[in-house]
C-alpha positions in Angstrom: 0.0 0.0 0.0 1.4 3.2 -1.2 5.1 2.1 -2.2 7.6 4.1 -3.1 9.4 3.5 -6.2 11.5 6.8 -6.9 11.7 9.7 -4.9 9.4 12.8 -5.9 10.1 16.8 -5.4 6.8 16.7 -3.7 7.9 13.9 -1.3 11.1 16.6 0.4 8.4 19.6 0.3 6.5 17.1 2.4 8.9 16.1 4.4 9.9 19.6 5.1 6.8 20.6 6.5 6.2 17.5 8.7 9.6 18.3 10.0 8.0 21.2 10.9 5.2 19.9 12.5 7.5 17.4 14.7 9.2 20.5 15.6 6.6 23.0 17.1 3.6 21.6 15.6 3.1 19.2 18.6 3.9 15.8 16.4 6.4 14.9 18.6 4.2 14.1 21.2 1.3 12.2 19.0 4.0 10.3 17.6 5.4 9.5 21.2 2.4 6.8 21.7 3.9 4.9 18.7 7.8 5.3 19.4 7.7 6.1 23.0 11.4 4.5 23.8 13.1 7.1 21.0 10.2 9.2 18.9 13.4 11.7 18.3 15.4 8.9 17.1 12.9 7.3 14.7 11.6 10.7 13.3 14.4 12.0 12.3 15.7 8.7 11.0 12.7 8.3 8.5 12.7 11.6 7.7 17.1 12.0 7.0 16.4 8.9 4.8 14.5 10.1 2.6 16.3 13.6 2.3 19.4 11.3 1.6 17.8 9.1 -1.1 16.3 12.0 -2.9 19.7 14.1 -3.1 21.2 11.1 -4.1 18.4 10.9 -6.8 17.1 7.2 -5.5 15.0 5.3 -7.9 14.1 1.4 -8.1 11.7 1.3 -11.0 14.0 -0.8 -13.1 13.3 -3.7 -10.0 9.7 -4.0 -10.7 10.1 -5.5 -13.8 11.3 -8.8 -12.1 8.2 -8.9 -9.9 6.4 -12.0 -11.2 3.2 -12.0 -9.1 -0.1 -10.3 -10.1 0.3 -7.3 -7.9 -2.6 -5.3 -6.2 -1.3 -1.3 -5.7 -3.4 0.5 -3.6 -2.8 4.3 -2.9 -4.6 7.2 -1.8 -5.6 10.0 -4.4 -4.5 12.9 -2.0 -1.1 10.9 -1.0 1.4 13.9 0.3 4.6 11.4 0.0 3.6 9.8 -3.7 1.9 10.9 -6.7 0.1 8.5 -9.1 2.9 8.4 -11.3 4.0 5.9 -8.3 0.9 3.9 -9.5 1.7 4.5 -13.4 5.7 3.1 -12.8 4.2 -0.4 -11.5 1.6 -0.3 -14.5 4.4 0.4 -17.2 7.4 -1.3 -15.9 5.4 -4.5 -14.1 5.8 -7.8 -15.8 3.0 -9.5 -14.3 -1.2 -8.0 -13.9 -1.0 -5.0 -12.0 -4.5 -3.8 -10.7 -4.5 -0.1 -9.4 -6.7 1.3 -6.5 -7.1 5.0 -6.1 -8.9 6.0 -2.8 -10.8 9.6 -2.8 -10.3 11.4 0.4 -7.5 9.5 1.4 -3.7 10.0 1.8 -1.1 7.7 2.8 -2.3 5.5 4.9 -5.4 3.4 3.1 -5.4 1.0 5.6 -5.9 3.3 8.8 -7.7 6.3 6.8 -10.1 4.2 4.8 -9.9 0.4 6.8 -13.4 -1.4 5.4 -12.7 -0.1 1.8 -9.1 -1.1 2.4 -9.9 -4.5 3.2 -12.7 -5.3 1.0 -10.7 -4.2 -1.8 -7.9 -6.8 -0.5 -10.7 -9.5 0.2 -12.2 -9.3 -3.5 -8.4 -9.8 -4.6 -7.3 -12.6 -2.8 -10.9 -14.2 -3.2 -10.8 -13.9 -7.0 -7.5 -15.3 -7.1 -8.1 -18.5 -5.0 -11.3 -18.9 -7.2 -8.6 -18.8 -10.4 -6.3 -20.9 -8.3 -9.2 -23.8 -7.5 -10.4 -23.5 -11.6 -7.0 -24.6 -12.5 -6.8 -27.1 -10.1 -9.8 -28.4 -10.9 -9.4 -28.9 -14.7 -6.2 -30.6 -13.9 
């Protein structure tokens, strides 16, 4: 959900302005809840990361070619760290069936943001899938 294939101008911008938010914003202490032994630590890990991969113009689109599994992308439409030309990389560059999910009114997190259409759109995957798989198995 919501991978990261290359690293988008829009990402840093992003990332500058939660920075700012862990700084005087008060995200440092709704983030404590979730990384209460070292929330400094782990933000500023995450967010150095990324600063580091995008100066260093990090990109891993040529990987998804070898992906050889029908692959289910799921993103938000108003994602802050991704745009859908996240989405359109797997499409062009996937070597197996790629379906693509798009979520109005959500942003990066699809499963926490939007749980039940989240999981019903996993459940109708898998299910069709196992119904392909038992087909086969059946005509053998």
């Amino acid at each position: 959900m919501a991978p990261h294939f290359f690293v988008e101008p829009e990402n840093l911008e992003t990332i500058a302005a939660v920075e700012k938010a862990f700084e005087v914003d008060g995200l440092r202490d709704r983030l404590r809840r979730h990384h209460d032994d070292n929330v400094d630590c782990a933000f500023w890990g995450w967010s150095k990361a990324w600063k580091k991969m995008g100066n260093a113009g990090w990109d891993v689109r040529d990987a998804i070619a070898y992906i050889r599994v029908p692959v289910l992308y799921i993103q938000g439409e108003d994602d802050a760290y991704g745009s859908t030309a996240q989405a359109e990389a797997v499409v062009d560059e996937c070597y197996s069936p790629v379906d693509v999910e798009l979520l109005p009114n959500c942003q990066h997190s699809p499963h926490l943001e939007q749980p039940e259409k989240t999981l019903s759109l996993v459940t109708d995957y898998v299910t069709r899938f196992n119904r392909i798989e038992n087909a086969t198995i059946s005509a053998a």
